[in-house]
C-alpha positions as a Python dict, from the first residue, in 0.01 Angstrom:
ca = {
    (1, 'X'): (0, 0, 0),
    (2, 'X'): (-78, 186, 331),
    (3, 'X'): (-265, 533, 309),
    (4, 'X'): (-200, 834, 511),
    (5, 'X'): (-490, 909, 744),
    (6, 'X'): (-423, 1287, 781),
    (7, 'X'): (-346, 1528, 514),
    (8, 'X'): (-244, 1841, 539),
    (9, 'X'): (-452, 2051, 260),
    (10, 'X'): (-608, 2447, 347),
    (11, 'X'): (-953, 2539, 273),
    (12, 'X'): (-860, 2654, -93),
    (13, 'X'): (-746, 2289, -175),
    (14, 'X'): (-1064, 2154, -58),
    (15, 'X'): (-1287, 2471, -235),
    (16, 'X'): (-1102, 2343, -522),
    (17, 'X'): (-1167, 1960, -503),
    (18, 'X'): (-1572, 2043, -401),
    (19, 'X'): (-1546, 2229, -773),
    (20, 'X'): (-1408, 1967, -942),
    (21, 'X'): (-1603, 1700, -803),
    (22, 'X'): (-1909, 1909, -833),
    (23, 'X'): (-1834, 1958, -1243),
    (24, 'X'): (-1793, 1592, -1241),
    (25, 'X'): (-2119, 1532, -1124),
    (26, 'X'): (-2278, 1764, -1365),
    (27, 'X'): (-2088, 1598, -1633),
    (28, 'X'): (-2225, 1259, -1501),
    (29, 'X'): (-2574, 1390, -1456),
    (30, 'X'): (-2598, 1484, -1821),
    (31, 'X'): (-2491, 1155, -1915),
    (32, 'X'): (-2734, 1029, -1695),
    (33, 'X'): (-2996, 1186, -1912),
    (34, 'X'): (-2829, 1132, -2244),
    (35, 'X'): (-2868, 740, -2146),
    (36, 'X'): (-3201, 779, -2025),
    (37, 'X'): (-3315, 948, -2310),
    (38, 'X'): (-3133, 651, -2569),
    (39, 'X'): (-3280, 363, -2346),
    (40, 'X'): (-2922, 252, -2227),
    (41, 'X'): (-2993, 103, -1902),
    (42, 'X'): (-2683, 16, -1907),
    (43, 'X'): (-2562, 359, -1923),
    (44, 'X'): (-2789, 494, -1696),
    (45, 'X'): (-2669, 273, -1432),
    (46, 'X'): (-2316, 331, -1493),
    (47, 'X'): (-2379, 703, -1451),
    (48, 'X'): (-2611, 646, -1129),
    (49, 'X'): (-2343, 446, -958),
    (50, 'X'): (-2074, 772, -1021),
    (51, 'X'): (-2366, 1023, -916),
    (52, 'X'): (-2382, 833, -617),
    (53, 'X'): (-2006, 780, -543),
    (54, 'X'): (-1959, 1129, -605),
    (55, 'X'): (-2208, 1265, -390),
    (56, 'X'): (-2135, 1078, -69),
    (57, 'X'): (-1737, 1197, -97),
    (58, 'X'): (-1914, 1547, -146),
    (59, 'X'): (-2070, 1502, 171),
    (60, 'X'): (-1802, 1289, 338),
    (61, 'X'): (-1614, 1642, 287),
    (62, 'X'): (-1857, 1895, 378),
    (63, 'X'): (-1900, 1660, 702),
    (64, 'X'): (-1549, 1743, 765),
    (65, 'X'): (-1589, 2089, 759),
    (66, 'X'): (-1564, 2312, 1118),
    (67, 'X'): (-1825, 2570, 1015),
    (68, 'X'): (-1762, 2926, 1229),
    (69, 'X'): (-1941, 3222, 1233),
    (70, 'X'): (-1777, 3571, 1194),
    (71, 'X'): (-1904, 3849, 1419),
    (72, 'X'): (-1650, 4135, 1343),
    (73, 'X'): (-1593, 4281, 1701),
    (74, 'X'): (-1507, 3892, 1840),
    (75, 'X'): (-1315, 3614, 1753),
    (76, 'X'): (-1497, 3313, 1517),
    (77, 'X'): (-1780, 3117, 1658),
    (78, 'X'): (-1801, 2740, 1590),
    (79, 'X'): (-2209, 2734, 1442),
    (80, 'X'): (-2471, 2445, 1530),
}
C-alpha cells in the first residue's frame, strides 16, 4: 500500500487531532504511573514507548505549523 504525501486537512482538523493525541498522552501518562507505582516494568515500558511515539507526532505536527502574527491594521506576519 502506497500513502498519500499531502493531505488536505484545515487548522480545525489538526486543533482537533493535537486534542486527541494530547488526551492520549495523558491517558498514557497515568498509566505510566499506575505501572510505576505496581512495579510493572513491563508496563511502564509499554507506556514509555507510547509517551514517546506520541510526543514526537505532536511535535512532527506543531513543526508543520506556519505560525503568523496578527497586527490588525496589516495583513499576517510569518513569526521567527
Amino acid at each position: 500500500m502506497k500513502y498519500k504525501r499531502k493531505f488536505k486537512l484545515n487548522p480545525h482538523d489538526i486543533d482537533l487531532i493535537e486534542n486527541c493525541l494530547s488526551k492520549e498522552l495523558h491517558h498514557r501518562s497515568e498509566v505510566f504511573l499506575q505501572s510505576e507505582k505496581q512495579h510493572d516494568t513491563d508496563a511502564m515500558d509499554a507506556a514509555k514507548s507510547g509517551i514517546s511515539e506520541i510526543t514526537e507526532l505532536l511535535a512532527k505536527l506543531h513543526d508543520q505549523k506556519n505560525w503568523y502574527g496578527h497586527d490588525p491594521k496589516n495583513r499576517p506576519v510569518p513569526m521567527g
